[in-house]
N, C-alpha and C positions, 0 to 999 in steps of 0.2 A: 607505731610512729604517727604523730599528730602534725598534717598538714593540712596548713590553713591558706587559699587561695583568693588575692583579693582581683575580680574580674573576672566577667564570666559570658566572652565573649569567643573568640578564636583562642588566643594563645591560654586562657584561662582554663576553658573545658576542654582543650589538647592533653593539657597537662595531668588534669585530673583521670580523665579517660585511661589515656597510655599507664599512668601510674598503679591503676588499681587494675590493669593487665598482668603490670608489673609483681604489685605486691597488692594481694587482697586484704593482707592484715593492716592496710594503713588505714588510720582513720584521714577523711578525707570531707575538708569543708571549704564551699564557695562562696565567696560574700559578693555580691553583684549590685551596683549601683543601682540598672534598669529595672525592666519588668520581665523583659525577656533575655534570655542567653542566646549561644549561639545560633547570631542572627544573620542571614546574610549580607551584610554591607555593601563588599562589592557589587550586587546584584540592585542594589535601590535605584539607580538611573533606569533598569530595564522596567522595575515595574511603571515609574511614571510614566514609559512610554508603552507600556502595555504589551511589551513582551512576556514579563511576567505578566498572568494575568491575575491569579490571585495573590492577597497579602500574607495567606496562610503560607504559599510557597517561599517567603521571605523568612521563617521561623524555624532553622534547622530539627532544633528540640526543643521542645518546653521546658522546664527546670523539673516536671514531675516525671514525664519522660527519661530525661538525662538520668534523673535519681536512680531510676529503675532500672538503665541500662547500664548505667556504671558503677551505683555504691556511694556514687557520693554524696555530700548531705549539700544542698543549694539553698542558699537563704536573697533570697530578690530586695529588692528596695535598700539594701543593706548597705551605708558607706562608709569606706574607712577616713578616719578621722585624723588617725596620730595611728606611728608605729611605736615602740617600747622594745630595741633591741637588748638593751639588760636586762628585762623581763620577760622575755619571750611572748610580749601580746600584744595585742594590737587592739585599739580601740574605735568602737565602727556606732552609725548611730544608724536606728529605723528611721528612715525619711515617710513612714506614716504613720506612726505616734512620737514621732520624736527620743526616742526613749535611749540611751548610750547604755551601749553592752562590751564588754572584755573578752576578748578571744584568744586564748592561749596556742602557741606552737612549738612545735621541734623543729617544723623545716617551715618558710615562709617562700610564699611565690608571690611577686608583684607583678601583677599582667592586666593593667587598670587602663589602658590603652588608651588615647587621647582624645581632643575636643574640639568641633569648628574653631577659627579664630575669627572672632568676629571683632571687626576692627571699632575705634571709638568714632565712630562718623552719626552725626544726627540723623532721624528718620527709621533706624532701625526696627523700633517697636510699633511700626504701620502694619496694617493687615499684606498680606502677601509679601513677607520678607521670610525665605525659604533659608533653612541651611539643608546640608543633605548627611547625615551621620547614622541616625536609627531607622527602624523600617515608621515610626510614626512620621518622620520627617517627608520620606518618600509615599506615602499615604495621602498626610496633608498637600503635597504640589500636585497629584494625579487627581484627588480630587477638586481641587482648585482649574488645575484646567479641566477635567470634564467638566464642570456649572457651567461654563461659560465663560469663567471671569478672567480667564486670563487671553488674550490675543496677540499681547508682545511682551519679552521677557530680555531680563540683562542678567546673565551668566557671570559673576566675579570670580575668577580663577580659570587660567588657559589650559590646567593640571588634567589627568584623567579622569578626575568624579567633573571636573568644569566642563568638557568636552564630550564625557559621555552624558553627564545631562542636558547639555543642547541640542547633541543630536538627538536625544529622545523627545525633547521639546517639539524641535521640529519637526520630527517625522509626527506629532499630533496638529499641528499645523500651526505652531505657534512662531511666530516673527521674533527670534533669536540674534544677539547680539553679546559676544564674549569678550570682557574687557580684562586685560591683565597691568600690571606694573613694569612686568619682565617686556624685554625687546621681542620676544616672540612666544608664542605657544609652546609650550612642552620645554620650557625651560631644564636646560640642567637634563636633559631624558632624550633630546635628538641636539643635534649639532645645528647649527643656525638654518645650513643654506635646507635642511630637510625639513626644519619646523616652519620656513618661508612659503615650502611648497605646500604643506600641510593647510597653512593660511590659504594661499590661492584656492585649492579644493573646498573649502568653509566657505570661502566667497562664493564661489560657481556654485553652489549647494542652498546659497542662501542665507547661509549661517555666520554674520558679520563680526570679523575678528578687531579687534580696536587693542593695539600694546602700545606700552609705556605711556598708560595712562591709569591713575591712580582713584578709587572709586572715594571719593569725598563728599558725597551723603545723600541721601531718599526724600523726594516731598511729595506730598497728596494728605486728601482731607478724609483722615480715616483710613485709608488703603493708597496702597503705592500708585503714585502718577508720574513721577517722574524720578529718573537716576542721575544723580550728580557726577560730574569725572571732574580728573583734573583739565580736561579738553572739552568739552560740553555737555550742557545735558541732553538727557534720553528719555521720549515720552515710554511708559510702559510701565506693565501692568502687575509685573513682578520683579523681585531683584533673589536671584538664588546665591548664597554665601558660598562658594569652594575656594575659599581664597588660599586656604591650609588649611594644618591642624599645629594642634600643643598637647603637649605628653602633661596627662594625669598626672602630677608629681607632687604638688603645691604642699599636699597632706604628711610629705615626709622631711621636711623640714627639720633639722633638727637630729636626724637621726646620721649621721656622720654617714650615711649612705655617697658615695661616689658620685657625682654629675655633670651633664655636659648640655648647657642649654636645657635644663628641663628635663634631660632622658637619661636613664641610670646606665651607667658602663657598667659594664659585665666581661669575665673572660671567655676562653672558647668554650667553658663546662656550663656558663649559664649564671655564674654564681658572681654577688657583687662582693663589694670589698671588709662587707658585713659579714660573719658568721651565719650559718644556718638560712642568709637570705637571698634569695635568686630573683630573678627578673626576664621576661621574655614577653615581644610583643609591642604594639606602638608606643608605650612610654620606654621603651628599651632602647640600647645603642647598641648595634654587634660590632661585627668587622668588614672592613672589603677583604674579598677570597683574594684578590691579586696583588693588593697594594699593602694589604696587614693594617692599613689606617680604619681608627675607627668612621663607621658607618650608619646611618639612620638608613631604617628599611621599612616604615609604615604601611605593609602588606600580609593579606592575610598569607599567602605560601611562607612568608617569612614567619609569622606568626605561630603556624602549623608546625613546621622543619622542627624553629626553633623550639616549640615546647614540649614535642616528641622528644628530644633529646633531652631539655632538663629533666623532665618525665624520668628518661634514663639511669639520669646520675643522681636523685635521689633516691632511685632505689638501688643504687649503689652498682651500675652496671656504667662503669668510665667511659662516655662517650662524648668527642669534642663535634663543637661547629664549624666549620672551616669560613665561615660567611658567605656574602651574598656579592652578587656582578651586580646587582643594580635592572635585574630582568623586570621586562614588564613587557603586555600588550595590552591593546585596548581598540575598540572600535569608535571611529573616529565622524565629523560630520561628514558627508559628499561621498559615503560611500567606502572611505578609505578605514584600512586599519593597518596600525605600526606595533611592531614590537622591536625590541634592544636589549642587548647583553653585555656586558663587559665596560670597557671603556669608548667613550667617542673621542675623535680625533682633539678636539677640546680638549679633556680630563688627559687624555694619552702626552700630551703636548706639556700640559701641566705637568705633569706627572716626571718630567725627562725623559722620557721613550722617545729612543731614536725612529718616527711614524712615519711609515707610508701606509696610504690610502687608496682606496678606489671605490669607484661608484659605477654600477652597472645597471643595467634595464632587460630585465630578462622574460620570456613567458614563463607564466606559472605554473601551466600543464602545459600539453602538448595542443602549437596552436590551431590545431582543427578542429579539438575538441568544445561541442558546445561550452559556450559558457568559461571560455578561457583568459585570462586578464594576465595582468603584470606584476612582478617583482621590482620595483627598486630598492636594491642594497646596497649598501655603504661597510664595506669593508676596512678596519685599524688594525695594523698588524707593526710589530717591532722589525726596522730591517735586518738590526746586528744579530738577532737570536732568528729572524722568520717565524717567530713565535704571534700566532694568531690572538687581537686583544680586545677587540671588539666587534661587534654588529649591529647594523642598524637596517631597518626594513620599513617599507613602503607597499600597500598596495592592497587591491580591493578580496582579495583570497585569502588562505591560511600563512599568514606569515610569520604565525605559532610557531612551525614546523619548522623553518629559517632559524627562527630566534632561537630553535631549541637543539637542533645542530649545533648553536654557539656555545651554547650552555656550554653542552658535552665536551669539544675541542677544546674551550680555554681551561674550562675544571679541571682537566689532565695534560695543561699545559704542551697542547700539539703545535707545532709550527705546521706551515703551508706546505711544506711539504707531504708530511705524513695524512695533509687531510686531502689532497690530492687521488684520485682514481681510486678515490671508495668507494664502496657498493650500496651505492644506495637504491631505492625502491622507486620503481617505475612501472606505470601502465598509464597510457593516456590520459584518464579523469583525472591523476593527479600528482604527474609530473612529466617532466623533459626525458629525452633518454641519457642526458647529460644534465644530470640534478641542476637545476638553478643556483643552491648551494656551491656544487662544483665548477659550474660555472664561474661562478664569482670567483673563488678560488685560483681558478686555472687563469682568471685575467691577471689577481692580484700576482701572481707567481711570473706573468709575462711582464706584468713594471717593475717587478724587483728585477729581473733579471736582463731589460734593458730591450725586449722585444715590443713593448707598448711604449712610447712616449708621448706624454697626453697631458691635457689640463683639465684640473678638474674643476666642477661647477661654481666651488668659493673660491678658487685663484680666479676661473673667468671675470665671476663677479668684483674679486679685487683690482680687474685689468692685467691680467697676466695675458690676455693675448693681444695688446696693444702691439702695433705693427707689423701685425698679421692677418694676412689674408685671406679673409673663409672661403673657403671649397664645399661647395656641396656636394656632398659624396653618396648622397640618397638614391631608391631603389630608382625615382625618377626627380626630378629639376623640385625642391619644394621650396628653396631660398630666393624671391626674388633679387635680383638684380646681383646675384654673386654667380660668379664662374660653378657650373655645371663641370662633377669629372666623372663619367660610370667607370663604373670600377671594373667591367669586365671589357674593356677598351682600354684598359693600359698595360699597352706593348714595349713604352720603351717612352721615348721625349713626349713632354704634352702638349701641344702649341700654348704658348705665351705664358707658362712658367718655367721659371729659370730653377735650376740645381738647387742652387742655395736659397733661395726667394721662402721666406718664412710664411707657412703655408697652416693653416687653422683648418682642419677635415671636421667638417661635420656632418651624420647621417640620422638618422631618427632615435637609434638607440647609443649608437657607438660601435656596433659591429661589421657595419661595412668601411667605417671610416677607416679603424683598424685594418681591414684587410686590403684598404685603400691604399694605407703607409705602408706597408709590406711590401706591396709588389714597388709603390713606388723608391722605397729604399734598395730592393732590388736595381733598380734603373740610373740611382745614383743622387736620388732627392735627399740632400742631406740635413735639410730643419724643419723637418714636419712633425706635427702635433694633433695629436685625436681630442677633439671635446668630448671627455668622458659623460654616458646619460645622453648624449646627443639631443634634440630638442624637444626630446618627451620630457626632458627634465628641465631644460636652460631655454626662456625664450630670447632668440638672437636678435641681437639689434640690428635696425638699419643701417 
């Protein structure tokens, strides 16, 4: 069998790889735009910042490598041109002699994976205008700030290559500034009131977040001197492009191939709506695992998954994808890193899920151990089913490990219940004796069930505690000028609040305030409310 693979990146050399596991007898050819193949993408923000240190590290395999270790034949510089599905070939030209060649197939893969978008703004083609996509890209900016020349820089895109290359900006000492269009960072990937806080931490770090503001064009004489917005300009010294990407497609025009904005649909087996042709990878659309709607997933784990498994089914071993939650992490500026699963309370909402939420503040080991920080999680769960539907994570630790407990529960569709007093793995360095996970859990399980009544940090902020009166329910007095109540002092009446007097408990994370409403519900406090996050998370107004 003759398969011909156009892209020879992640989902391209997955595909190839796994296949000729599969079946040795296939003939197996790569036609790859670049120079190099599977190269690490993800990884380009750490070389500019000199985690990686060398550029070799950024080159998974060479193409003569690859050949050697899988069988298959890789042709570099190669691109396709036109497809010819009544012909079975495809037409690709050498981008260094120019020269148009014919490639025949039985099975076709398109995994030609997408492009910066660089928008039509003047100033573009000045020296120091950075995208970040191949490992030459991330080369060019590393070497550009080690010369000297760069001392302030403006980030386009609030996205994960935008925010991992500012932090890596900065930690070279470079005066960063990250302008988006969207209302906040991390659009569409955290829910508002946690990409707000994400912002705060960019600031105290140094790292100046500027949204909904639109980048309308570069001037300097010869090299970038200044950044246009839609709200002012920006002296500096670079302008780096993450503004997005666009799915490779342009070249298949014409060929009745299936599409959606630029990215080919495909069903769960990989296979478009073409005969003989598949697709897997950032010019791809899958599905969402929860909602069955189709899904764009521009990542390499999705890339990887997915081309293992077409891999699969053209060697004729039936295997489906069930899709993707939408997972990501990333390490972020100020120290912080988030990852996410599922749906947020946004999407869930969208969605018709009858949502309840919570948001907790937990340690992230055990807190005497050196070296121990925090979790903030954001918990979406359906309340009719208790079916568990998202997570979202905060915090300067592993919050992999959070995000990846989600994975696992929504994939086999657990409610809170079932994820309740499981055993999870504990020792000091690196966890609670009551998971943080579970943690989370056991609270969200207490507001379903009517034992927490609380407000959370985007009702505060919508004024859901308007004519209420905050309580400081901390280990000691931290709220000026608001009533003081310790929590291990209430016996019974409190001076100078009344039963009913609608009463706003706040402590540092939320756990004492809660255990503050308890006893005082006991006593016969009948409208008290816990600020969920307490004011690690919410700064309270005067």
């Amino acid at each position: 069998m003759k398969v011909l693979i156009l892209g020879g990146v992640a989902a391209g050399t997955k595909v190839a790889a796994k296949l000729l596991r599969e079946d040795q007898s296939c003939e197996v050819t790569v036609l790859t735009k670049g120079r190099d193949i599977s190269y690490a993408g993800c990884g380009l923000p750490y070389y500019v910042g000199g985690v990686i240190r060398e550029k070799s590290e950024l080159i998974v395999n060479t193409p003569e490598k690859f050949a050697a270790l899988t069988g298959a034949r890789v042709r570099t510089r190669t691109e396709a041109v036109a497809v010819h599905p009544d012909k079975h070939t495809v037409e690709a030209k050498d981008l260094e002699t120019g020269e148009a060649a014919e490639y025949g197939y039985d099975k076709l893969v398109i995994a030609t994976g997408a492009s910066p978008f660089v928008p039509p703004v003047n100033g573009l083609d000045l020296k120091n205008v950075f995208v970040m996509r191949t490992p030459d890209d991330a080369i060019g900016l590393r070497a550009a700030v080690e010369a000297g020349e760069i001392k302030r820089a403006v980030v386009a895109g609030g996205g994960f290559i935008g925010l991992e290359v500012a932090e890596n900006l900065a930690a070279k000492g470079v005066k960063t500034t990250v302008i988006d269009y969207a209302p906040h960072v991390l659009p569409n990937f955290l829910d508002p009131e946690l990409s707000e806080y994400v912002e705060n931490k960019m600031a105290d770090a140094g790292v100046m977040p500027m949204t909904g503001v639109s980048l309308e064009g570069v001037e300097g004489n010869g090299r970038v001197e200044k950044v246009l917005t839609s709200k002012r300009g920006m002296k500096a010294d670079a302008l780096v492009l993450a503004i997005g990407i666009r799915p490779n497609t342009g070249f298949l025009e014409g060929t009745g191939i299936e599409m959606f904005k630029g990215t080919i649909l495909t069903d769960q087996h990989l296979r478009t709506n073409v005969p003989d042709i598949y697709a897997a990878g950032d010019c791809a659309m899958v599905a969402n695992r929860q909602t069955g709607k189709p899904a764009w997933s521009p990542m390499g784990s999705t890339a990887n998954i997915a081309g293992r498994i077409l891999a699969k089914n053209i060697a004729g071993r039936e295997s489906v994808y069930p899709g993707v939650l939408g997972t990501g992490v990333a390490r972020l500026p100020g120290g912080l890193n988030t990852g996410r699963t599922g749906l947020t309370e946004t999407a869930a909402r969208a969605g018709g899920y009858d949502v309840e939420t919570v948001l907790t503040v937990l340690d992230d080991k055990a807190h005497y151990y050196p070296g121990s920080g925090l979790f903030i999680v954001k918990l979406t769960a359906d309340r009719t089913t208790r079916k568990l539907l998202g997570v979202q994570v905060l915090g300067p630790g592993a919050v992999d490990k959070i995000t990846d407990i989600g994975v696992t529960a929504i994939s086999l569709g657990a409610t809170v219940d079932q994820l309740a007093a499981m055993d999870f793995a504990y020792a000091p360095p690196f966890s609670t004796a009551i998971h943080p996970f579970a943690q989370s859990i056991n609270i969200l399980m207490n507001k379903l069930d009517g034992g927490l009544e609380s407000i959370t940090p985007q009702e505060y902020a919508n004024g859901a505690a308007e004519g209420y009166e905050i309580i400081d329910c901390a280990l000691a007095p931290a709220l000026p000028d608001k009533k003081y109540v310790d929590l291990t002092r209430i016996e019974g009446d409190i001076p100078g609040l009344a039963k009913d007097a609608k009463l706003l408990l706040v402590c540092t994370k939320g756990r004492r305030a809660y255990m503050a409403q308890n006893r005082m519900k006991y006593y016969g406090y009948t409208n008290t409310k816990v600020l969920e996050g307490g004011t690690t998370f919410t700064e309270i107004e005067e």
